[in-house]
C-alpha positions as CSV (number, residue, x, y, z in Angstrom):
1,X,0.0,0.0,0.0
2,X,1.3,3.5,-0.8
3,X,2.6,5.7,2.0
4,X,1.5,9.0,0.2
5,X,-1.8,8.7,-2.0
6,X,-2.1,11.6,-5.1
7,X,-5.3,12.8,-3.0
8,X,-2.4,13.5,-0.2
9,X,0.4,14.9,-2.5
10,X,-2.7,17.0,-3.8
11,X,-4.1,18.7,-0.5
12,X,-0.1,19.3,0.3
13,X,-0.3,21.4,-3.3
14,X,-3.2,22.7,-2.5
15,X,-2.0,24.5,0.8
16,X,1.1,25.4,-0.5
17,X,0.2,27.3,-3.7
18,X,-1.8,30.3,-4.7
19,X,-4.9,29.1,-6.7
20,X,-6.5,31.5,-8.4
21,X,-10.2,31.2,-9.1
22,X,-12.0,31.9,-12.6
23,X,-12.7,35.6,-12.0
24,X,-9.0,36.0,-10.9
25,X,-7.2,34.2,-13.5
26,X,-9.5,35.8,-16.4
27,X,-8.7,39.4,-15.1
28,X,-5.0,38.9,-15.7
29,X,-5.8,37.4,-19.7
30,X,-4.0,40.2,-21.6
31,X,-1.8,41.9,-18.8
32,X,2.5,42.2,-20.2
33,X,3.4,41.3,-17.0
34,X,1.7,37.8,-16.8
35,X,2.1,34.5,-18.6
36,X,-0.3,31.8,-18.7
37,X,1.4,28.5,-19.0
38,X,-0.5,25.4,-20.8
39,X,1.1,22.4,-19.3
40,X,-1.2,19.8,-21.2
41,X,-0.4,17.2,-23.4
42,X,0.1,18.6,-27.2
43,X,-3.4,16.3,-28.1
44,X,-5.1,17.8,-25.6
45,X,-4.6,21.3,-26.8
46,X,-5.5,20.0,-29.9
47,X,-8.6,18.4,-29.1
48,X,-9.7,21.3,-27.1
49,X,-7.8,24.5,-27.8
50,X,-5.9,26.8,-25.1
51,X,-6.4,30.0,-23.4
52,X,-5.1,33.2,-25.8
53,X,-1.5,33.5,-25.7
54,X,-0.8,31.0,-23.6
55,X,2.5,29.5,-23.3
56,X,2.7,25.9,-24.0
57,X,4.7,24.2,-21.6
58,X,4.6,19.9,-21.5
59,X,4.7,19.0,-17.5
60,X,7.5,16.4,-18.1
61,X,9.4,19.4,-19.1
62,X,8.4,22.1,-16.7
63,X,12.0,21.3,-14.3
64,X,14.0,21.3,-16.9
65,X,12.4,24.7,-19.0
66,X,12.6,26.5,-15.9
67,X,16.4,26.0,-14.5
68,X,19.1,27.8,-16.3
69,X,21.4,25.5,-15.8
70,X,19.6,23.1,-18.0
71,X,20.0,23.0,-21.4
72,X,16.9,22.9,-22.1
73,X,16.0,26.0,-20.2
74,X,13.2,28.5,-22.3
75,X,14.3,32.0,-21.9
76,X,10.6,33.0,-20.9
77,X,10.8,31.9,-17.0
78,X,13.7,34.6,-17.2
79,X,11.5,37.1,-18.1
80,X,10.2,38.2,-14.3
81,X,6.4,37.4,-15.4
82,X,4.1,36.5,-13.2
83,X,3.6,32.8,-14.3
84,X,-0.3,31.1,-14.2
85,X,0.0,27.4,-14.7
86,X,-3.3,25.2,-15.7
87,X,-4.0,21.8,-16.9
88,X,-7.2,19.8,-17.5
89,X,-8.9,19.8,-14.0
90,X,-5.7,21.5,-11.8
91,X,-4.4,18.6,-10.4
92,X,-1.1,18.8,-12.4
93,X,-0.9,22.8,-12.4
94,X,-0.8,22.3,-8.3
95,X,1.8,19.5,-8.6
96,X,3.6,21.4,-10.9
97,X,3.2,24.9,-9.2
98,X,4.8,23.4,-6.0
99,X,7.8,22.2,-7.7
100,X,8.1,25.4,-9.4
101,X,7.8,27.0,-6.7
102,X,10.5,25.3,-4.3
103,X,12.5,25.4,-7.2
104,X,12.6,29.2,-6.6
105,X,10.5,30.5,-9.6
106,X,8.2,33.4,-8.8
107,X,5.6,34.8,-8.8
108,X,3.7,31.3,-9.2
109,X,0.3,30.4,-9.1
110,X,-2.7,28.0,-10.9
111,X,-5.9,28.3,-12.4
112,X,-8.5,26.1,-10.0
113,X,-10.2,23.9,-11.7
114,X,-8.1,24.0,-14.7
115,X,-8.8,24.8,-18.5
116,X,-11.9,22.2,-18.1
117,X,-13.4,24.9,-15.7
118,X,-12.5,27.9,-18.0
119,X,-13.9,26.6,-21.0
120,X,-16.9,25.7,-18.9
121,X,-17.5,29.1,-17.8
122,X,-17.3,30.6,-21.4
123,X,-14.6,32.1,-21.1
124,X,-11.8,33.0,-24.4
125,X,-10.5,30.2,-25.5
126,X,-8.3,29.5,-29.0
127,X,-8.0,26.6,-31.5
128,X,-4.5,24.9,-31.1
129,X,-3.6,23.6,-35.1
130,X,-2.1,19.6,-35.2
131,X,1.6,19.7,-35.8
132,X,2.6,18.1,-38.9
């Protein structure tokens, strides 16, 4: 039996990390000083598009983007933003916004509820074309 269940690593995440709620996230769509960071799978911003202008990160890359001793580092966590992470439902944008954040990126926070919740609530989204 597992010592730690997701359901635990989740409420850790949860308490530890600035989650924004729907109203919140929407009122920084558009601001210079923010970036929204898509860390879906590639087929799922396909399949269901992206908020505008958002960044698209892949979680099994987020560690490695952020650290500039990697070489795979992405000059965009050097820019000072603000960052807002979401996934589907906002189980991985908490996961991943904890890392981030003990990592020592900042300002860090997640969209609650995730993209799921945004497009739910009508709010802008954009199509996402299939690489070829």
């Amino acid at each position: 039996m597992l010592k730690v269940t997701h359901k635990d690593l989740l409420d850790r995440a949860m308490a530890d990390v600035e989650t924004l709620d729907l109203e919140a996230a929407k009122a920084l769509l558009g601001r210079d000083d923010v970036v929204f960071v898509d860390i879906r799978d590639p087929r799922e911003l396909q399949r269901e598009g992206k908020i505008p202008g958002a960044f698209h990160a892949p979680r099994g890359m987020l560690e490695f983007w952020i650290d500039p001793t990697s070489p795979y580092y992405k000059d965009v966590f050097g820019s000072g933003k603000r960052f807002v992470f979401y996934c589907q439902s906002g189980w991985r944008s908490a996961l991943s916004t904890q890392t981030l954040q003990t990592m020592g990126l900042t300002p860090v926070c997640h969209v609650g509820g995730g993209f799921r919740a945004w497009k739910e609530a009508g709010l802008p989204t954009e199509e996402v074309p299939a690489k070829h």
